[in-house]
KOLKOL-257620 format. One record per residue (C-alpha): x, y, z. Coordinates in steps of 0.25 Angstrom, whole numbers, plus 5000, padded with zeros to 4 digits. Layout:
// residues N
XYZ ...
This chain:
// residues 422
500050005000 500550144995 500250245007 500050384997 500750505004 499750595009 500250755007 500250845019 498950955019 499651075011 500450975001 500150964987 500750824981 501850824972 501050734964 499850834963 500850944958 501450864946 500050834941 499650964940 501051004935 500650904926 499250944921 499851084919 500851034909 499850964902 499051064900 499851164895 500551064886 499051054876 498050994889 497451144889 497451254878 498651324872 499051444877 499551504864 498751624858 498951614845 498551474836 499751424827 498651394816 498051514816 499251604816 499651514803 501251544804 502051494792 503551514786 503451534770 504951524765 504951604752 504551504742 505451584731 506551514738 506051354735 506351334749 508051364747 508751464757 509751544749 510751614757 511251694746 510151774747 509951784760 511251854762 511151944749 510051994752 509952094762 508352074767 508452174779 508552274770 507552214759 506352164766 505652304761 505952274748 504852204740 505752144730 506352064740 505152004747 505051894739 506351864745 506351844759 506351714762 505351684773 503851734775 502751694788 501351694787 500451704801 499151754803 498951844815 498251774825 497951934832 498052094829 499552154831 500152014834 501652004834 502151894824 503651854826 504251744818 505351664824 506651594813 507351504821 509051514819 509451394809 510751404800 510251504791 509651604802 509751684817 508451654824 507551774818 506451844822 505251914813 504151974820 502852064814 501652124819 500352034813 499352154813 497952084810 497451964817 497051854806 497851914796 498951834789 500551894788 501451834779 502851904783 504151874776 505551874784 506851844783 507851774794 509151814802 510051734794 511451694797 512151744786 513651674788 512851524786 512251594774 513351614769 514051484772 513051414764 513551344755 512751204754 511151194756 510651154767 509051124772 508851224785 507651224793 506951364798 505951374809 504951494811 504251514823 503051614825 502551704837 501351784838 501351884849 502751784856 501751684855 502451554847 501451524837 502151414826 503551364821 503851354806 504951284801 505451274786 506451224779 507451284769 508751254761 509951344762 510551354749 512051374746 512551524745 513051504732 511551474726 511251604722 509451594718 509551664703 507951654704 506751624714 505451574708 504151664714 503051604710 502851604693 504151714694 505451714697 506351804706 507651844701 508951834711 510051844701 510251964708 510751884721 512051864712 512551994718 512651934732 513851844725 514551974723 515351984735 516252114736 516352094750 517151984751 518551984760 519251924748 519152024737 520152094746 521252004744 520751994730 521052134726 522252134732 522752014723 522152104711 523052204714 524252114716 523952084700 524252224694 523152234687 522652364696 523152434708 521752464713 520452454714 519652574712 518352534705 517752644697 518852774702 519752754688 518852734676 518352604669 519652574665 520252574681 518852474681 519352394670 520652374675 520152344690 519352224683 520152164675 521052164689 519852074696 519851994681 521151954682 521251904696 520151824695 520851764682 522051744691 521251674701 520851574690 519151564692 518651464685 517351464680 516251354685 514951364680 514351294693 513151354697 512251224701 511651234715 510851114721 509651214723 508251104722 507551264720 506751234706 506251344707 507551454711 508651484703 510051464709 511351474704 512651434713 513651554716 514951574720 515251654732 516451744730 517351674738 516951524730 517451594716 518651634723 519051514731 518451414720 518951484709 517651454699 516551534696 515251544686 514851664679 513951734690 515351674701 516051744694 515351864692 515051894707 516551844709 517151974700 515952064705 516352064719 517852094717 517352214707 516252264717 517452254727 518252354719 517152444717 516852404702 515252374699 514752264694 513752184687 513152024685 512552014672 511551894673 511151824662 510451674659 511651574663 512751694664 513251804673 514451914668 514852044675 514852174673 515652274678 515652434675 516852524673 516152634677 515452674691 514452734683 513952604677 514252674662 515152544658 514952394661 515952294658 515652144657 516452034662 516051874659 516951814671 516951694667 517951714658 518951704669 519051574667 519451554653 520751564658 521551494672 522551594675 523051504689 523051374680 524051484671 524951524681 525151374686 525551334674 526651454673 528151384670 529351434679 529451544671 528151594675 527651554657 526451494654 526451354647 526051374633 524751284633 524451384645 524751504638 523751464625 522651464636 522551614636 523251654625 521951684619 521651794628 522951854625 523351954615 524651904605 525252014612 524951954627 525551814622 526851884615 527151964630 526851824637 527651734628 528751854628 528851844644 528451984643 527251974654 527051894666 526051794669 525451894675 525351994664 525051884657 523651864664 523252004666 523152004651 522351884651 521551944662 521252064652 521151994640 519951904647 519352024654 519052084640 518251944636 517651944647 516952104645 516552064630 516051924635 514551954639 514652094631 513552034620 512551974629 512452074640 512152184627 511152064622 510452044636 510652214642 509152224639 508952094649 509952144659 509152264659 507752194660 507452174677 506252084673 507351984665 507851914677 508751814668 509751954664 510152014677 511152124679 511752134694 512452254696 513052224711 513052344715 511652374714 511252234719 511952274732 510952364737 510152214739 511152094736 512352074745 513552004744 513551864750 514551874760 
């Protein structure tokens, strides 16, 4: 027999206060009604991620565009990436919509006033993004999003989506809108990279070539321009930039257009550029110097443009792509001890020389050097009459802002909204 303890008048059994500890919790864990005000169904919240994008994140555009100071602007709202819809569940109600950090963003916050009760908003925003893995990117990855929304401080739903990051280098050419299409050739300008630390150096080795004593941009005439370019011309020649037509990306988007880029730093380490490579490559060492240039777009091809004057009056054009008709560092490897080139590498180029070039060379009357600073001026001159046919054939379509398949980028006027991927 099991005597049952019998609690003093005054006591309350331990038992008797789990129980009702007990009841409590059930209660508030879905035993009574909920205390929330506001009904998840009703407020309807939803996370759109703007369907012009295929569901692909691209960080190039991300970090060229500067959205803080484009959000007004109508012609970028079919841009921004992410839009929520809610209905106002009262009058005045304060809606704040809650990103969660991942590898793309900080923890970001976006809050509006709901004015009207059982009116639906549909709100479009932007994330606190972490620019430096943006710019890392350089394999896709899927990356998962959530979205929480409050009414009022109230926790009212989580959405979560998925998205996948896209290489820097895949630069969108156009997004499909519906029956149209929106052109982003434009974004080619972010490739232009002026900025970047190694230029620096890069000058310097192009005054250690003789070709200039300085950079001056537009302060000595067109000529002093000239000069200055064919000084860029030749170096890239000396550091022997092949061409590689790659431009593949393993995009699944049927319905964007995207074209692999190099970044400045991948034609220079890599050596190998395509046509638009290389154009970006020889705009930011241009722009650097204060000389302004142009990307002439057409269907399957991209040249530069430069002009000799600051008042845009002359244009000269240069297919960089010729750079590689000729290997200057395969050249200087092959240079006997006597610093002569081998015959079979001398018939290379003598088709870019002039008789009197090849009498000087093979009179020992001019160094290697010498030697290739002609061949630098020799091709440069190609390379201006190259494109001379076509651009007169299509100036009409470079001119037409509704042909979207002819663009002309003058960087310097993209840079009020395009900016360098750094």
């Amino acid at each position: 027999m099991v005597r049952l303890h019998q609690p003093k008048p005054g006591q309350v059994s331990l038992a008797l206060i789990a129980l009702s500890c007990l009841a409590i919790f059930l209660t508030s864990c879905g035993g009574g009604k909920s205390n929330k005000l506001f009904d998840p169904a009703k407020v309807g919240f939803s996370v759109t991620y703007n369907p012009i994008y295929d569901n692909q994140f691209y960080p190039s555009l991300i970090l060229a565009t500067e959205y803080a100071q484009t959000l007004s602007n109508p012609a970028t709202q079919t841009l921004m990436p992410f839009s929520f819809t809610v209905t106002a569940p009262a009058d005045g109600c304060v809606l704040r919509v809650v990103i969660d950090s991942s590898v793309l963003n900080y923890v970001t916050i976006l809050q509006e006033v709901l004015p009207h009760r059982g009116e639906q908003y549909t709100i479009q925003g932007t994330a606190k993004w972490k620019y430096d893995n943006l710019r890392s990117t350089r394999l896709g990855y899927p990356v998962d999003l959530t979205f929480t929304c409050y009414i009022n401080d109230e926790e009212v739903d989580i959405e979560n989506i998925r998205l996948n990051c896209r290489s820097i280098n895949e630069c969108p050419l156009s997004l499909a809108s519906g029956n149209q299409r929106v052109d982003t050739r434009w974004l080619f300008a972010a490739y232009v990279n002026e900025d970047h630390p190694e230029i620096e150096n890069i000058l310097s080795d192009i005054l250690d070539q003789g070709i200039v004593s300085s950079f001056n941009g537009y302060q000595n005439g067109p000529e002093s321009v000239r000069r200055q370019v064919l000084a860029v011309w030749h170096y890239v020649l000396r550091r022997g930039i092949a061409y590689s037509s790659i431009s593949c990306t393993s995009n699944p988007s049927t319905s964007t257009n995207v074209q692999h880029i190099r970044l400045f730093d991948d034609v220079w380490n890599t050596r190998q550029a395509n046509c638009i490579d290389a154009c970006v490559f020889f705009a930011s060492i241009l722009r650097k110097i204060g000389i302004r240039t142009v990307i002439f777009v057409e269907p399957c091809h991209a040249y530069l443009g430069y002009y000799t004057d600051r008042n845009r009056r002359h244009l000269e054009l240069i297919e960089t792509t010729i750079t590689s008709w000729v290997n200057i560092p395969e050249l200087q490897r092959s240079l006997d001890a006597d610093g002569r080139l081998p015959q079979e590498q001398l018939d290379k180029i003598s088709k870019y020389l002039s008789q009197k070039d090849l009498q000087l060379w093979n009179e020992g009357r001019i160094t290697f050097d010498q030697l290739t600073q002609t061949l630098a001026k020799s091709l440069l001159d190609k390379a201006k009459v190259y494109n001379d046919d076509t651009y007169k054939a299509n100036r009409n379509n470079f001119a037409d802002t509704a042909n979207i398949a002819y663009q002309q980028l003058d960087i310097e006027q993209l840079r009020t909204k395009v900016q360098p991927i750094r």
